[in-house]
C-alpha positions as protocol buffer text, in pm:
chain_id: "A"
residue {
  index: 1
  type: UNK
  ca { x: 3063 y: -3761 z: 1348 }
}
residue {
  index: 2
  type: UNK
  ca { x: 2764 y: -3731 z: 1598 }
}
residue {
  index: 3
  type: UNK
  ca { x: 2828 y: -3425 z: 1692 }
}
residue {
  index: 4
  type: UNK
  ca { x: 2838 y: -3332 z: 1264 }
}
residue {
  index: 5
  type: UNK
  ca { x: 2515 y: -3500 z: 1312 }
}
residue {
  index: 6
  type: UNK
  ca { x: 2346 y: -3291 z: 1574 }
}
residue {
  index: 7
  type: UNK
  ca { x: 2484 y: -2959 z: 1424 }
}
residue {
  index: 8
  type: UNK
  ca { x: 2278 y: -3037 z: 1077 }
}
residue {
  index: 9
  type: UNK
  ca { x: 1961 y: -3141 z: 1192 }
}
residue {
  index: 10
  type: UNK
  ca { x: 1929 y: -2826 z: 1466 }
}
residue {
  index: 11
  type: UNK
  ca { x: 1988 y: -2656 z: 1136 }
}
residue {
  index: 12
  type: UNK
  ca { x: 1766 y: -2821 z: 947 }
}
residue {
  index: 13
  type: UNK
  ca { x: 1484 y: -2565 z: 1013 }
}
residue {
  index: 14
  type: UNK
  ca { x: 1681 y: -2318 z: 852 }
}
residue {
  index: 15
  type: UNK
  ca { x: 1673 y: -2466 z: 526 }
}
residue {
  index: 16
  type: UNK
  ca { x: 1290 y: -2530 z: 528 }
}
residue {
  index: 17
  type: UNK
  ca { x: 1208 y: -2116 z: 538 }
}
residue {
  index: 18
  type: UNK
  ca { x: 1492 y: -2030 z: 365 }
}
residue {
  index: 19
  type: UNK
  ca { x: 1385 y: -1783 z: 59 }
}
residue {
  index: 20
  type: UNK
  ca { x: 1547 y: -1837 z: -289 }
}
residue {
  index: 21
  type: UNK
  ca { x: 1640 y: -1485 z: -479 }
}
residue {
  index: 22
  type: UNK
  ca { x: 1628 y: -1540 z: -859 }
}
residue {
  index: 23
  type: UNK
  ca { x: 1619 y: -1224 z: -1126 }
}
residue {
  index: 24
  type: UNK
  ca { x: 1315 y: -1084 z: -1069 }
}
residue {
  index: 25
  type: UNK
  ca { x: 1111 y: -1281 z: -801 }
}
residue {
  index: 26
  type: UNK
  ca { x: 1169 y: -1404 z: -422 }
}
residue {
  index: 27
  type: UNK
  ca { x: 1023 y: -1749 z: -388 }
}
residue {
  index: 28
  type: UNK
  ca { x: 941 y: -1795 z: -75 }
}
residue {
  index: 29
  type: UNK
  ca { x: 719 y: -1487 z: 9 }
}
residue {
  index: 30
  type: UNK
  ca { x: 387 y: -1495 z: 187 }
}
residue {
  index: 31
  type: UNK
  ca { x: 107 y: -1294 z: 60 }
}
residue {
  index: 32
  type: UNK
  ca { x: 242 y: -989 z: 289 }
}
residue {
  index: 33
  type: UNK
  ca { x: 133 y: -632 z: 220 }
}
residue {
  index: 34
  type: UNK
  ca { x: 467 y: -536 z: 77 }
}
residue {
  index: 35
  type: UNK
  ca { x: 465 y: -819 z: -134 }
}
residue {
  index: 36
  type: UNK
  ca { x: 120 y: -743 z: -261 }
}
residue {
  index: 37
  type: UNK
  ca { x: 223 y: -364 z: -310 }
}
residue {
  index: 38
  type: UNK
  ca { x: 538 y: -488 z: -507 }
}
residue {
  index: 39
  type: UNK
  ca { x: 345 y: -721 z: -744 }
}
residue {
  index: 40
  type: UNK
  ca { x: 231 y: -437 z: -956 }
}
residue {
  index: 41
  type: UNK
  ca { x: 562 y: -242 z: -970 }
}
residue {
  index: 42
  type: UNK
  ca { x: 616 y: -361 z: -1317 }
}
residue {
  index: 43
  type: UNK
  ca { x: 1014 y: -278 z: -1410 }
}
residue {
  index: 44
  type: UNK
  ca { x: 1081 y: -159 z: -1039 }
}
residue {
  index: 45
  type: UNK
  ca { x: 990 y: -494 z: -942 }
}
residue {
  index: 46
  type: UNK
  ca { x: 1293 y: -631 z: -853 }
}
residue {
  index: 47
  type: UNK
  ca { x: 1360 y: -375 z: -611 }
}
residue {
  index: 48
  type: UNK
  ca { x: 1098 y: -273 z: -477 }
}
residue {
  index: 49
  type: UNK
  ca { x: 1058 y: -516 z: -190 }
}
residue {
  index: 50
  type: UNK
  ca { x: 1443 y: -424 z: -107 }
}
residue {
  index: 51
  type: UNK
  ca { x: 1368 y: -69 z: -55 }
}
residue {
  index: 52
  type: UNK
  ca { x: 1001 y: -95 z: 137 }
}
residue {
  index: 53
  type: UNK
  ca { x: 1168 y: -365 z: 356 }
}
residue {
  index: 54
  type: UNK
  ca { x: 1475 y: -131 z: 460 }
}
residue {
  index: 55
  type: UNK
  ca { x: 1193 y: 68 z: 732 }
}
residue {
  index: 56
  type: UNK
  ca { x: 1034 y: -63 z: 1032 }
}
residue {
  index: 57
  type: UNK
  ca { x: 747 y: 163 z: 1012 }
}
residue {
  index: 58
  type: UNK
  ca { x: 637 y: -8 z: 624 }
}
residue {
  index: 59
  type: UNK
  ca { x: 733 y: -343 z: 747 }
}
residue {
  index: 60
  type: UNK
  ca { x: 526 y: -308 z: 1048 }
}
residue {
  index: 61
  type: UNK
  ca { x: 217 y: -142 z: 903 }
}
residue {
  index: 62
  type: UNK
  ca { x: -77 y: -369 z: 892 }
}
residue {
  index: 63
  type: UNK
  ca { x: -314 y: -228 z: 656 }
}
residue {
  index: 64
  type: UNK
  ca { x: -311 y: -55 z: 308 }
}
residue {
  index: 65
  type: UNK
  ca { x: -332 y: 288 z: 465 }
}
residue {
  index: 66
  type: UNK
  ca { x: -74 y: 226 z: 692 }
}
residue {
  index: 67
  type: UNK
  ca { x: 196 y: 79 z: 444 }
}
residue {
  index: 68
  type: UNK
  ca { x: 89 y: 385 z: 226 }
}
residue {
  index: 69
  type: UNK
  ca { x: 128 y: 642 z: 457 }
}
residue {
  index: 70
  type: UNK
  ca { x: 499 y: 477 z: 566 }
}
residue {
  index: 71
  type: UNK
  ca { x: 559 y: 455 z: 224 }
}
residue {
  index: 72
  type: UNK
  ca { x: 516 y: 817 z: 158 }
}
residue {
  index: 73
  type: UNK
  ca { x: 673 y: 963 z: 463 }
}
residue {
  index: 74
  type: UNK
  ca { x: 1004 y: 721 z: 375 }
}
residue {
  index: 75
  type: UNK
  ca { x: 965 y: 883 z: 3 }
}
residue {
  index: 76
  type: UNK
  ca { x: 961 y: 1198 z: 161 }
}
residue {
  index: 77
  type: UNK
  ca { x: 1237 y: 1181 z: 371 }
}
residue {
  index: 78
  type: UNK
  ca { x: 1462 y: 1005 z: 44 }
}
residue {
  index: 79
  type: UNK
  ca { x: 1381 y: 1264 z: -137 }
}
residue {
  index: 80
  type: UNK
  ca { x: 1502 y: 1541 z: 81 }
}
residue {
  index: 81
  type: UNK
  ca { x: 1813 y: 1382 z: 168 }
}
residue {
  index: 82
  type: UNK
  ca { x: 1853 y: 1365 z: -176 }
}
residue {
  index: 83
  type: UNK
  ca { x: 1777 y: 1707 z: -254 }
}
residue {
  index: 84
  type: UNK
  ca { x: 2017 y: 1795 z: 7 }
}
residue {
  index: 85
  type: UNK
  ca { x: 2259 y: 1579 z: -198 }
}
residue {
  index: 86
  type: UNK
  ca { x: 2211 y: 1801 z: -471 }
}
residue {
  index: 87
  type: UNK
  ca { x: 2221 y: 2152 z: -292 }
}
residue {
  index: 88
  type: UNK
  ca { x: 2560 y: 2024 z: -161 }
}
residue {
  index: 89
  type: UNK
  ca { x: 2734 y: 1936 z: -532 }
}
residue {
  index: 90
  type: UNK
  ca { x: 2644 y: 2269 z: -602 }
}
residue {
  index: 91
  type: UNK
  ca { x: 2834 y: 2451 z: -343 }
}
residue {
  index: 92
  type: UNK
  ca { x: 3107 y: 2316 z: -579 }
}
residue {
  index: 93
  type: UNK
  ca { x: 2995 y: 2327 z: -907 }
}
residue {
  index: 94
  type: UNK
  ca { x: 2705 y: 2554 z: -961 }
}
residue {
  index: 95
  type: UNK
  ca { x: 2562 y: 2359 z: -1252 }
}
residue {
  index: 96
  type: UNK
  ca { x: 2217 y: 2527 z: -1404 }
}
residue {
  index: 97
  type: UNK
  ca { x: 2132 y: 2140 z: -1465 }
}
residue {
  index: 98
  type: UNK
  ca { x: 2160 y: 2044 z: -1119 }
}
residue {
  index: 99
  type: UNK
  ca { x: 2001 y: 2370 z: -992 }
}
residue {
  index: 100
  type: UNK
  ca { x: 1739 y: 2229 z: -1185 }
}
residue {
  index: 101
  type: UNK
  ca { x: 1721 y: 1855 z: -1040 }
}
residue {
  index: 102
  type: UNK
  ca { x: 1668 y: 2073 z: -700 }
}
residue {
  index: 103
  type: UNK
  ca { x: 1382 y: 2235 z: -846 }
}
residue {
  index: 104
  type: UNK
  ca { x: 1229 y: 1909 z: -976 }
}
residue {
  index: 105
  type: UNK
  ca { x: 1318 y: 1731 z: -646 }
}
residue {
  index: 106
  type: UNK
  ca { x: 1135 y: 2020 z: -458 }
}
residue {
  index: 107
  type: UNK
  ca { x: 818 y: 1970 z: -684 }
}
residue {
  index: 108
  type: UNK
  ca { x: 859 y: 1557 z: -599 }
}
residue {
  index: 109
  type: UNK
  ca { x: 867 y: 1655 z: -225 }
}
residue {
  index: 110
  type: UNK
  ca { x: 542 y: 1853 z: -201 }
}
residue {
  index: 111
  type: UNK
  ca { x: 369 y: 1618 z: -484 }
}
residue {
  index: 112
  type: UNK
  ca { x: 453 y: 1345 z: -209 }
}
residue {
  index: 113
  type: UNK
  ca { x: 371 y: 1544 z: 43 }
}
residue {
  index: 114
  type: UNK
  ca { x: 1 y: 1636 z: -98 }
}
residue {
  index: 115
  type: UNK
  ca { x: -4 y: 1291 z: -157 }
}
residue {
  index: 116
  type: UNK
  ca { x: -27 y: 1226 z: 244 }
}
residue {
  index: 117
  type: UNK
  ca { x: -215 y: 1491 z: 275 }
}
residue {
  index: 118
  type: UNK
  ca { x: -488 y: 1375 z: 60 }
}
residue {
  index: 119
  type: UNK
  ca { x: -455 y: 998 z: 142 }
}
residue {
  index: 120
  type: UNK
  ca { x: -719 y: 985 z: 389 }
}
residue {
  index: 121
  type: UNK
  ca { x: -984 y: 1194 z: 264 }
}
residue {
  index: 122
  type: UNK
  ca { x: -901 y: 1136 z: -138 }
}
residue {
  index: 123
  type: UNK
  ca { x: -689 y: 844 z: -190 }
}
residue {
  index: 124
  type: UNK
  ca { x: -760 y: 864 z: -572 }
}
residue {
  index: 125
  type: UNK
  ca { x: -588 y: 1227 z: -564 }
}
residue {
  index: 126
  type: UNK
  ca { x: -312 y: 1092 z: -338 }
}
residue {
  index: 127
  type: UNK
  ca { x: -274 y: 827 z: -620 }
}
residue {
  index: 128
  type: UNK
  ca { x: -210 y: 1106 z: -863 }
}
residue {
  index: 129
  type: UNK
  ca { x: -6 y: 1288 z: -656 }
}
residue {
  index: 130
  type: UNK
  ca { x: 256 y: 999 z: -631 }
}
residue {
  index: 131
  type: UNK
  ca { x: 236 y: 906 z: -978 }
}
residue {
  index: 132
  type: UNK
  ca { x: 328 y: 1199 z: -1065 }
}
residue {
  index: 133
  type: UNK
  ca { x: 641 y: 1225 z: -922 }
}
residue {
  index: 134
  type: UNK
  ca { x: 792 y: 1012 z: -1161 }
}
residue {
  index: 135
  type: UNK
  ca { x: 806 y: 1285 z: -1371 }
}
residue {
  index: 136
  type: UNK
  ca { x: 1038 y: 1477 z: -1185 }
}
residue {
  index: 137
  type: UNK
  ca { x: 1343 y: 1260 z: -1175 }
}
residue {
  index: 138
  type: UNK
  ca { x: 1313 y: 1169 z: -1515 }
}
residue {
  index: 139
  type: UNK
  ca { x: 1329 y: 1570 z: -1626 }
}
residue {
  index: 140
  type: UNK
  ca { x: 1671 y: 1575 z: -1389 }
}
residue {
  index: 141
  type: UNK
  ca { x: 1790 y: 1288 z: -1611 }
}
residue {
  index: 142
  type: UNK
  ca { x: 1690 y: 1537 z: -1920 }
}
residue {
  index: 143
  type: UNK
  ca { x: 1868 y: 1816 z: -1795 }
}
residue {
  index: 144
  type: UNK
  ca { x: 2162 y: 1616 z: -1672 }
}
residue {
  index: 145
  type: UNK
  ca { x: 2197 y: 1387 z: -2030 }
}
residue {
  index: 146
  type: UNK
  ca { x: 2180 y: 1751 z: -2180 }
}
residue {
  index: 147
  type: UNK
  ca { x: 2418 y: 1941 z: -1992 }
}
residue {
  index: 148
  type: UNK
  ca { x: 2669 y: 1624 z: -2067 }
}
residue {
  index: 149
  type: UNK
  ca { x: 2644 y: 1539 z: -1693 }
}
residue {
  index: 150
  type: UNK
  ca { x: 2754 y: 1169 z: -1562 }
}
residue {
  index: 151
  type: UNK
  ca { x: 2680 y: 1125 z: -1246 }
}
residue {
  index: 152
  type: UNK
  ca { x: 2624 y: 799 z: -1072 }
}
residue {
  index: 153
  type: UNK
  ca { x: 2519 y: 933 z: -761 }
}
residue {
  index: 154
  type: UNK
  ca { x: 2245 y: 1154 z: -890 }
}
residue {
  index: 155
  type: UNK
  ca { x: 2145 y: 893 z: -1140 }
}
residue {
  index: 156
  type: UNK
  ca { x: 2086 y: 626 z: -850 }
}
residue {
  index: 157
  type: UNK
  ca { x: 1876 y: 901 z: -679 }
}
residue {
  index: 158
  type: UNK
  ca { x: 1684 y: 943 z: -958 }
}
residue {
  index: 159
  type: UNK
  ca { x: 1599 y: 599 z: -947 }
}
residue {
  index: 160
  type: UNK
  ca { x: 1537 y: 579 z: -593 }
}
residue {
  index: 161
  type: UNK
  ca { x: 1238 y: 855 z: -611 }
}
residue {
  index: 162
  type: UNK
  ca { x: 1084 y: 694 z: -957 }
}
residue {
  index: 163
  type: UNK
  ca { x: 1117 y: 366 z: -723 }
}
residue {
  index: 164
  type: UNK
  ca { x: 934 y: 520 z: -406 }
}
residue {
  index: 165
  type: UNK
  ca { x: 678 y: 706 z: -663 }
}
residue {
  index: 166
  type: UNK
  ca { x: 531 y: 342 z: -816 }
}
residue {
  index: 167
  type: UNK
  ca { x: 562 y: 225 z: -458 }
}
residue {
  index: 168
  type: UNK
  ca { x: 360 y: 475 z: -311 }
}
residue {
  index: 169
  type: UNK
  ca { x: 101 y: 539 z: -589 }
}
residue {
  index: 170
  type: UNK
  ca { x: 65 y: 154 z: -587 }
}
residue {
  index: 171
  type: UNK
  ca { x: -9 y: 96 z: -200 }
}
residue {
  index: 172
  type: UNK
  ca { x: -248 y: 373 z: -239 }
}
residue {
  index: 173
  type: UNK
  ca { x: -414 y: 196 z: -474 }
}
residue {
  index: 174
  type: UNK
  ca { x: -518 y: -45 z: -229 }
}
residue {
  index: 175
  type: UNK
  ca { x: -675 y: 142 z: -33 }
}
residue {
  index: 176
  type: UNK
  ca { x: -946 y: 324 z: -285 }
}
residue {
  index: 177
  type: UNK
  ca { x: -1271 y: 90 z: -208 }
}
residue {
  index: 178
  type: UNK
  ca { x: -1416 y: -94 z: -536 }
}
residue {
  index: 179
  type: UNK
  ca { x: -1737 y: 117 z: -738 }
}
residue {
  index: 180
  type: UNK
  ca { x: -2064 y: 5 z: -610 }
}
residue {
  index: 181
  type: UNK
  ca { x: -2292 y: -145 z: -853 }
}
residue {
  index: 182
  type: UNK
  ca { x: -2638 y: -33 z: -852 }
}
């Protein structure tokens, strides 16, 4: 019985900073930059946090234009390994609808892309940039739901870079400074 005893109180502490998942919210978080960049997510919400958290380089930045610029290079390298994806399914089915999901993906990549690019010197064109993207998965679904295509796999990609576009346009946000009031 003691040694039940000593067992639960050493992990007692566990308990105390233990974080509680519900639908839509962690309780439990601390005011960390992800968590800030995830507020504003809107339906992305949920998984947002998930995602960001998955590489070192966002979880370790420690300012807006850090976590922005991780944010962007991990959206950029998603959505080439997605496009890649693609450019493989076609080797066995050479579907004009997917041909054109690797068009749209190819746009997403150098939107994100100019999106870095611009973060520095023009953060409110880097915002665009990365809003923008959304577009392009969305016009896959199009030509996919057209074509009659069902495909999980593509449809969970498409997902992914709408995800990574509000995360990225979002943590870029942060970083434009307030107008000045004269």
């Amino acid at each position: 019985m003691l040694s039940l005893c000593m067992i639960l109180i050493s992990h007692f502490y566990l308990l105390a900073n233990a974080r509680v998942y519900n639908h839509h919210t962690l309780v439990g978080e601390d005011g960390d930059l992800i968590t800030n960049v995830c507020r504003g997510a809107g339906d992305f919400k949920a998984n947002c946090s998930i995602i960001l958290r998955e590489d070192p380089k966002v979880v370790n930045a420690n300012n807006y234009f850090d976590i922005s610029k991780a944010i962007l290079e991990l959206a950029i390298r998603k959505t080439s390994a997605a496009r890649n994806f693609m450019k493989e399914l076609t080797k066995n089915n050479d579907s004009p609808a997917i041909t054109a999901c690797i068009a749209d993906y190819e746009f997403a990549i150098d939107f994100f892309n100019h999106s870095l690019d611009e973060l520095k010197e023009s953060p409110a064109t880097a915002v665009y940039d990365a809003k923008i993207v959304i577009n392009n998965p969305y016009f896959c679904s199009v030509q996919l739901e057209n074509a009659h295509i069902v495909n999980p796999s593509i449809d969970a990609l498409n997902y992914q870079t709408s995800l990574l576009s509000v995360c990225a346009s979002q943590a870029i946000s942060y970083t434009i400074p307030p107008p000045r009031h004269p």
